[in-house]
Backbone as CSV, one residue per row, in Angstrom:
resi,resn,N_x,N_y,N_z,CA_x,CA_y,CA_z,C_x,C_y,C_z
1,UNK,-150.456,-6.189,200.833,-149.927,-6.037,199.540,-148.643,-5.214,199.560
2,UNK,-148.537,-4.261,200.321,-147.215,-3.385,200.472,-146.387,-4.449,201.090
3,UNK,-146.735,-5.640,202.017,-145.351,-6.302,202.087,-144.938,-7.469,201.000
4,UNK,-146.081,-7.471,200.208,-146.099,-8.024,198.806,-144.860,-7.558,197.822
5,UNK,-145.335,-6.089,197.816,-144.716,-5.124,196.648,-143.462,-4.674,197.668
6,UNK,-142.929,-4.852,198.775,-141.771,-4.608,199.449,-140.836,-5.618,199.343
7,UNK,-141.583,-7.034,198.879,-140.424,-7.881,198.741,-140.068,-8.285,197.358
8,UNK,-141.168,-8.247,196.574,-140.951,-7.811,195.281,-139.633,-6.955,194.508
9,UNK,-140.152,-6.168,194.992,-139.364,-4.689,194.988,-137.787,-5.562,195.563
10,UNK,-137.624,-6.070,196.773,-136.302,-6.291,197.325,-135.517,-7.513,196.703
11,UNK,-136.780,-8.117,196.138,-136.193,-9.295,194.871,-135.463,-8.544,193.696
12,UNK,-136.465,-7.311,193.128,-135.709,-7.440,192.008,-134.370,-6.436,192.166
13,UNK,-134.536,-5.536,193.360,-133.494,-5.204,193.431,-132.207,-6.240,193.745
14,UNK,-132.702,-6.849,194.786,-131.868,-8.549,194.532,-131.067,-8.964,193.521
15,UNK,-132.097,-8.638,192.937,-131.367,-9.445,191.144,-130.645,-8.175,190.425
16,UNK,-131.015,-7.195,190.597,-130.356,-5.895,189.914,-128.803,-6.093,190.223
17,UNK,-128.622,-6.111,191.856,-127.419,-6.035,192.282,-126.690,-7.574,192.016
18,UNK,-127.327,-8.443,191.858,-126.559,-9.303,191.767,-125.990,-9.459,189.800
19,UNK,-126.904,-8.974,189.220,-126.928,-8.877,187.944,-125.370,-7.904,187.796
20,UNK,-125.675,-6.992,188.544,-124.029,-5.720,188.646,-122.792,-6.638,189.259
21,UNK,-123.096,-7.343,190.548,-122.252,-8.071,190.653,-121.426,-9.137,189.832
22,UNK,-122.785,-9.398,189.587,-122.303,-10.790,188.052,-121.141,-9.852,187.205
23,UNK,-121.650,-8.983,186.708,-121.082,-7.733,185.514,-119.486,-7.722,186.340
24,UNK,-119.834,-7.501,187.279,-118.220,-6.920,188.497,-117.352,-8.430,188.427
25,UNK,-118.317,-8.910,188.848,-116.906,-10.417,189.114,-116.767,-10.491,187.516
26,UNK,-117.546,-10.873,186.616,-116.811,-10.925,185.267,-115.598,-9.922,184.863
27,UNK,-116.194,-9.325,184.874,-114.686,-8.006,184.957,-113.381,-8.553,185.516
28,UNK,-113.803,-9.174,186.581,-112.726,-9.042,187.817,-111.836,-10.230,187.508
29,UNK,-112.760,-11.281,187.202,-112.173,-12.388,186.805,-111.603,-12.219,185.326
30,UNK,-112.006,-11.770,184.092,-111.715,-11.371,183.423,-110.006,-10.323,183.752
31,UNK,-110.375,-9.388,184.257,-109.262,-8.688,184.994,-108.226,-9.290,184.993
32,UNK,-108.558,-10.206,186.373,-107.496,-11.249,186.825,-106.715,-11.989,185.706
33,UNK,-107.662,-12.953,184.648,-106.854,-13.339,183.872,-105.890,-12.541,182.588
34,UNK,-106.241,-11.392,183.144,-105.602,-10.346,182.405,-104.092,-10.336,182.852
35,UNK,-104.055,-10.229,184.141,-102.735,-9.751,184.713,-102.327,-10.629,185.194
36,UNK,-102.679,-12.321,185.292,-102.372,-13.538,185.030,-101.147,-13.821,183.501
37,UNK,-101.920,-13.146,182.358,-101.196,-13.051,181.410,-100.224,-12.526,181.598
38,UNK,-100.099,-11.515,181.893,-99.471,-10.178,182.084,-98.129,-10.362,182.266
39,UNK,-98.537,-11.145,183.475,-97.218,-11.621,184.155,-96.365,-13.171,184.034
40,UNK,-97.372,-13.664,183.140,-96.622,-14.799,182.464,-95.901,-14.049,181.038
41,UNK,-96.240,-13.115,180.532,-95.854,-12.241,179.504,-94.845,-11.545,179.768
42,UNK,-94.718,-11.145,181.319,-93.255,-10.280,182.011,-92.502,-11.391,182.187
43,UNK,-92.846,-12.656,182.828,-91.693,-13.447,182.788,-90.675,-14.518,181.455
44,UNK,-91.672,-14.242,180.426,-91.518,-14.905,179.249,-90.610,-13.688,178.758
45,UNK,-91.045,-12.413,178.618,-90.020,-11.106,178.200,-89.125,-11.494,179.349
46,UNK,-88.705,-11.754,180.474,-87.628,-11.659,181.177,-86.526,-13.324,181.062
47,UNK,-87.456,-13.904,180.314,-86.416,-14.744,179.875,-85.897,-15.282,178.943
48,UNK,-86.971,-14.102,177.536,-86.233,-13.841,176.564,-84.802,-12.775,176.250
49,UNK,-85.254,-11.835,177.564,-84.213,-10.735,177.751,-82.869,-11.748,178.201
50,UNK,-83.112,-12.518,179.139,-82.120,-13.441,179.724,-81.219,-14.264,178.066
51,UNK,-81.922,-15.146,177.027,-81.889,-15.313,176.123,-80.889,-14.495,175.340
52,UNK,-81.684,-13.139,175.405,-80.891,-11.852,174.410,-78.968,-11.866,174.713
53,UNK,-79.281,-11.852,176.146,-78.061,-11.642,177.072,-76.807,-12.308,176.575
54,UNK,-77.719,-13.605,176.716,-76.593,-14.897,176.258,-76.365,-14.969,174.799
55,UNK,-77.265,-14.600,174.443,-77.063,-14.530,172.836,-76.057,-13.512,172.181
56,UNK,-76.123,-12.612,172.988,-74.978,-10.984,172.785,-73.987,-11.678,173.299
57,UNK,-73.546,-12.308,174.679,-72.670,-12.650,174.779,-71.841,-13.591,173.778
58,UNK,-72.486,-14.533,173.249,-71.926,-15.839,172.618,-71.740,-15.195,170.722
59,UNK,-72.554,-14.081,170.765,-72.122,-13.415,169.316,-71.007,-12.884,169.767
60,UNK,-70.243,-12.034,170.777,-69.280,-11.590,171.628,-68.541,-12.630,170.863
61,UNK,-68.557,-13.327,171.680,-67.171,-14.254,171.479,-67.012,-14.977,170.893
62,UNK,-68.245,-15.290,169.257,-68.107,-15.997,168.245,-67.024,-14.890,167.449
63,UNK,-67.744,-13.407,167.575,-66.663,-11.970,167.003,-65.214,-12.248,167.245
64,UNK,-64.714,-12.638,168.388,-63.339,-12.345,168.632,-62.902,-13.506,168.296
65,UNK,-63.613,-14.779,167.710,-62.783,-15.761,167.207,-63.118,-15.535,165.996
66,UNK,-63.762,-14.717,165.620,-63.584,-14.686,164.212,-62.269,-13.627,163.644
67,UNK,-61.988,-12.540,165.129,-61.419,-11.441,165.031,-59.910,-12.568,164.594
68,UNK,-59.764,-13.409,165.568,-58.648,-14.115,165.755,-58.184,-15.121,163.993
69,UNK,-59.522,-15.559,163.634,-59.302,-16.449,162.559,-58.630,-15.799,161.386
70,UNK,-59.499,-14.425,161.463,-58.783,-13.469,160.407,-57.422,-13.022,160.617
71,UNK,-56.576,-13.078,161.947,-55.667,-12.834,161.741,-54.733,-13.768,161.732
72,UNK,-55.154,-14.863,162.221,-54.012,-16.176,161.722,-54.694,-16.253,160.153
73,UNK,-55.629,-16.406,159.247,-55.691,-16.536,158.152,-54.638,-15.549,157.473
74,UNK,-54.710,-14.373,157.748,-53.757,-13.338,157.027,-51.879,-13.608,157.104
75,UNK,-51.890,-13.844,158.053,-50.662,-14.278,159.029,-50.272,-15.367,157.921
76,UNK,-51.231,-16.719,157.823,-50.747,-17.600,157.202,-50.790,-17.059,155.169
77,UNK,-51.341,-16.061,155.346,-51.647,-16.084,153.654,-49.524,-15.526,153.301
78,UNK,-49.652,-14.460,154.116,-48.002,-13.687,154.542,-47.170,-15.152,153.851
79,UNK,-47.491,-15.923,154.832,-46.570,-16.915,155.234,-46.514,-17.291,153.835
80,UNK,-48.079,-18.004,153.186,-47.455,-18.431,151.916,-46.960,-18.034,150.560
81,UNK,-47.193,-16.766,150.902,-46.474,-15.594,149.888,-45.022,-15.608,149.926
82,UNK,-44.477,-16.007,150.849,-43.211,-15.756,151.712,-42.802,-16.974,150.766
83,UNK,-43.260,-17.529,151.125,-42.943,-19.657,150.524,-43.021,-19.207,149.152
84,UNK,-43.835,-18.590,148.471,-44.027,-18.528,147.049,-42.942,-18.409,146.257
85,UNK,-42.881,-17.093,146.806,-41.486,-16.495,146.469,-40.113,-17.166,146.675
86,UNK,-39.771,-17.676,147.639,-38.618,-19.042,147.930,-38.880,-20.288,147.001
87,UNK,-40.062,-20.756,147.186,-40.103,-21.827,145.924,-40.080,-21.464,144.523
88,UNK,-40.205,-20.169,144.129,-40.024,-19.352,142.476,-38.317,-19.431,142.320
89,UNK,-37.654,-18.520,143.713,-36.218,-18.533,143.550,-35.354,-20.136,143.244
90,UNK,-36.027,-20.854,144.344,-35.146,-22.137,144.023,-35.818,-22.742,142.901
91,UNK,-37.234,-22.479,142.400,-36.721,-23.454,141.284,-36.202,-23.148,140.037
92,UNK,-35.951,-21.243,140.174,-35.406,-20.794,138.847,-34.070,-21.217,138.936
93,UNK,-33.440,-21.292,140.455,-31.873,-21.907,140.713,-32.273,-23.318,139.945
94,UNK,-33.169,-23.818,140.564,-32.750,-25.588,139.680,-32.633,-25.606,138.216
95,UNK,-33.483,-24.934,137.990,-33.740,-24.484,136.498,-32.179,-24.427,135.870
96,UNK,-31.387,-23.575,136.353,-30.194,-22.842,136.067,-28.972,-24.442,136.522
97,UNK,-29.242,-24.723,137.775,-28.719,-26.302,137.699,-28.972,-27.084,136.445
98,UNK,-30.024,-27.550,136.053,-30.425,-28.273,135.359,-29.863,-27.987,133.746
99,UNK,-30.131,-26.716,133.908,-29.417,-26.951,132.627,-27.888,-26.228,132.333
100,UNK,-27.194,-26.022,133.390,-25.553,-26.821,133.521,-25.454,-28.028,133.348
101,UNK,-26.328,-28.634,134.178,-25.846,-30.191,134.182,-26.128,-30.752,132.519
102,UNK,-26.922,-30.413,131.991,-27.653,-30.576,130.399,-25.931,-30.382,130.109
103,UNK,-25.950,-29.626,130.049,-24.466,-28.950,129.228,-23.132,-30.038,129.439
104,UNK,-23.230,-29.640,130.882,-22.069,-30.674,130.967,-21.961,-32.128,130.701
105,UNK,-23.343,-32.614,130.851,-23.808,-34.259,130.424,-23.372,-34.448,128.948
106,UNK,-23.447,-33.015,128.121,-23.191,-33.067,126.786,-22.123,-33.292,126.486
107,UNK,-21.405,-32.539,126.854,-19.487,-32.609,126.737,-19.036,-33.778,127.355
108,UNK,-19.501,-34.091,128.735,-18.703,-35.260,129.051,-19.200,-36.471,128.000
109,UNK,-20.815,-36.222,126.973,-20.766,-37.648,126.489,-20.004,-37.949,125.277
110,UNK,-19.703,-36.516,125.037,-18.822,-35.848,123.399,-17.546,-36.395,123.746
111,UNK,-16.762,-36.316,125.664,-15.545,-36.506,125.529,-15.246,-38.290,125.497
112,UNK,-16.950,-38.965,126.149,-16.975,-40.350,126.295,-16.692,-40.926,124.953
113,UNK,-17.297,-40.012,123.958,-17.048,-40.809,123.135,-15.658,-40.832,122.191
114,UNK,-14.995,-39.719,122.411,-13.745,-39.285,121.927,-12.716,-40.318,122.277
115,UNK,-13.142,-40.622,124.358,-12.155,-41.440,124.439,-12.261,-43.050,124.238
116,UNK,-13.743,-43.486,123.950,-13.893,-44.860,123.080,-13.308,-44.714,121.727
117,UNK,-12.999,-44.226,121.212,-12.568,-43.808,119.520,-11.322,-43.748,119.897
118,UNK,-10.763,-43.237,120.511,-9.212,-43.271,120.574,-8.803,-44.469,121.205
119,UNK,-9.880,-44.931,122.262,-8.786,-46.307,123.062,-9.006,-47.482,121.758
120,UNK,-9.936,-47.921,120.782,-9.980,-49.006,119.617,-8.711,-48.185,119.077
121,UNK,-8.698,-46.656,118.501,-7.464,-46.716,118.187,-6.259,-47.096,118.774
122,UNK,-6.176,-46.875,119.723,-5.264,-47.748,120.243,-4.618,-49.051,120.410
123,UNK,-5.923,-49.695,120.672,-6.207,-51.442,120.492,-5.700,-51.671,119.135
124,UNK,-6.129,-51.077,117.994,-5.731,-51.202,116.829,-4.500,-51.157,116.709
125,UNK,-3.903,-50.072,116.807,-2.378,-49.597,116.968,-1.690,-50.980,118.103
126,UNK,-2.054,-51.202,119.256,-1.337,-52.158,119.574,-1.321,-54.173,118.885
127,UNK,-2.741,-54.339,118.344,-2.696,-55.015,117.927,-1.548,-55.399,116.320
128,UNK,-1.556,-53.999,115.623,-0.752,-53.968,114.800,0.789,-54.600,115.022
129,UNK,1.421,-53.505,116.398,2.787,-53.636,116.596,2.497,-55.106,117.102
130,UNK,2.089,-55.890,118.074,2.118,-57.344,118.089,2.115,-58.388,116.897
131,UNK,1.349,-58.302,115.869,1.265,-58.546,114.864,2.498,-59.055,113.981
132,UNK,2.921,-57.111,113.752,4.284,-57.019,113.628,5.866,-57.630,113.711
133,UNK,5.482,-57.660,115.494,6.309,-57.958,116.339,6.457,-59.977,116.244
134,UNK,5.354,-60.118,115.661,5.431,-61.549,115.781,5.762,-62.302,114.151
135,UNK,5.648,-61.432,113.568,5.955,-61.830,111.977,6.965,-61.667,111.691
136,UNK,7.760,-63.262,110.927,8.922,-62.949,110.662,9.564,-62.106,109.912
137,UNK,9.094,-62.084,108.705,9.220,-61.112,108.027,8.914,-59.923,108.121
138,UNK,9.460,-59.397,107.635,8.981,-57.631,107.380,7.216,-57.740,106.548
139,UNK,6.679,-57.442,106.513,5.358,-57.326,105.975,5.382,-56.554,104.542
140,UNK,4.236,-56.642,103.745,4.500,-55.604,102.501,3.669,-54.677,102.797
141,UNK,3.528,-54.006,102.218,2.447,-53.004,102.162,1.192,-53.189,102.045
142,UNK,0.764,-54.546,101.112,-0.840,-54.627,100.924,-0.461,-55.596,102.141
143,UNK,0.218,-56.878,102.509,-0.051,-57.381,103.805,-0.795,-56.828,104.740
144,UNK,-0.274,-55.351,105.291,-0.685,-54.371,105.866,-1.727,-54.044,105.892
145,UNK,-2.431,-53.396,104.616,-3.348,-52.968,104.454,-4.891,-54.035,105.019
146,UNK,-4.213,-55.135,104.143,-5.244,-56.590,103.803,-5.217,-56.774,105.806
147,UNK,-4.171,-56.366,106.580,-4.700,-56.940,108.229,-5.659,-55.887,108.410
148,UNK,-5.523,-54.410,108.009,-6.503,-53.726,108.703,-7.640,-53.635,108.244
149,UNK,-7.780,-53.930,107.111,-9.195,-54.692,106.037,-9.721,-55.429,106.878
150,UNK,-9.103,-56.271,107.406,-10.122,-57.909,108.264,-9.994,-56.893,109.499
151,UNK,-9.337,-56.084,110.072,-9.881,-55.946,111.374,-11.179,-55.204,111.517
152,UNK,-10.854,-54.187,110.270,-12.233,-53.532,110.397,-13.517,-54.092,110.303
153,UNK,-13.455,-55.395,109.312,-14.951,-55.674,109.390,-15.319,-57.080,110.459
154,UNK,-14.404,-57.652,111.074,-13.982,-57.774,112.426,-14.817,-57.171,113.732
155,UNK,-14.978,-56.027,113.141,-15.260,-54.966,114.090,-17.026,-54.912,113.824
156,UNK,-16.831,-54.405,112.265,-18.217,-54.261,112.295,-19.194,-55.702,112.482
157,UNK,-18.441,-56.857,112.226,-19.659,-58.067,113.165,-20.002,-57.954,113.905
158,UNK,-18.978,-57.210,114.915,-18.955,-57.745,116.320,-20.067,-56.228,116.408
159,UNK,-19.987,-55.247,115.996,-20.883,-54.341,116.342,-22.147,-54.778,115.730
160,UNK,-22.453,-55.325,114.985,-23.937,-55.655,113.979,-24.019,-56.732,115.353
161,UNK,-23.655,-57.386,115.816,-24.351,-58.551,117.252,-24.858,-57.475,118.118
């Protein structure tokens, strides 16, 4: 019976230790997939850090083109201030053209018409002395009158067409 109760005894210690063992490798394996993580977790942080890197960089140098945009934007705003002011001057000059030329368009049409009024006078006046010149007689006075009667309304037909 003692080698009964000796193996008994070495069974359940058997099982005790293997029961601790069980406990140990769970741990261990447990463990393991711990620092399995771990280190898929260090390399995922190391290539988000990598990420960061490039990301600082490319904000870097999105900054200095923005540094740049702002100063050709300013540059060009200069510029069209510059223009503003040149296109205000010349067109207050045209302005000042424009209305010389108003002016003078006026007078020359005042003198156009001065010198249509004087050249019919003229026409008139020469038609007279031909007239004149071709009649035997001396003319009377209403003769006279009675030619420039018909020329005038002569005139105004030809202007009513």
């Amino acid at each position: 019976m003692k080698s009964n109760y000796d193996g008994f005894r070495g069974w359940l210690n058997y099982i005790r230790d293997y029961n601790d063992n069980k406990d140990l490798l769970g741990e261990n394996t447990l463990e393991k997939e711990l620092r399995e993580e771990i280190e898929k977790l260090k390399d995922n942080s190391k290539e988000k850090d990598n990420l960061l890197v490039l990301r600082n960089k490319r904000i870097d140098s999105c900054n200095e083109e923005i540094i740049d945009l702002k100063r050709r934007n300013d540059e060009i705003r200069r510029n069209m201030q510059e223009m503003g002011k040149e296109n205000k001057k010349l067109h207050e000059k045209l302005q000042e053209k424009e209305t010389a030329r108003r002016k003078n368009a006026g007078a020359i049409g005042g003198l156009k018409a001065k010198i249509n009024e004087l050249t019919k006078d003229l026409e008139r006046a020469n038609q007279k002395i031909t007239w004149l010149k071709t009649n035997q007689k001396a003319p009377t006075k209403e003769e006279i009158i009675a030619y420039e009667t018909r020329q005038r309304e002569v005139e105004k037909r030809q202007k009513q067409k």
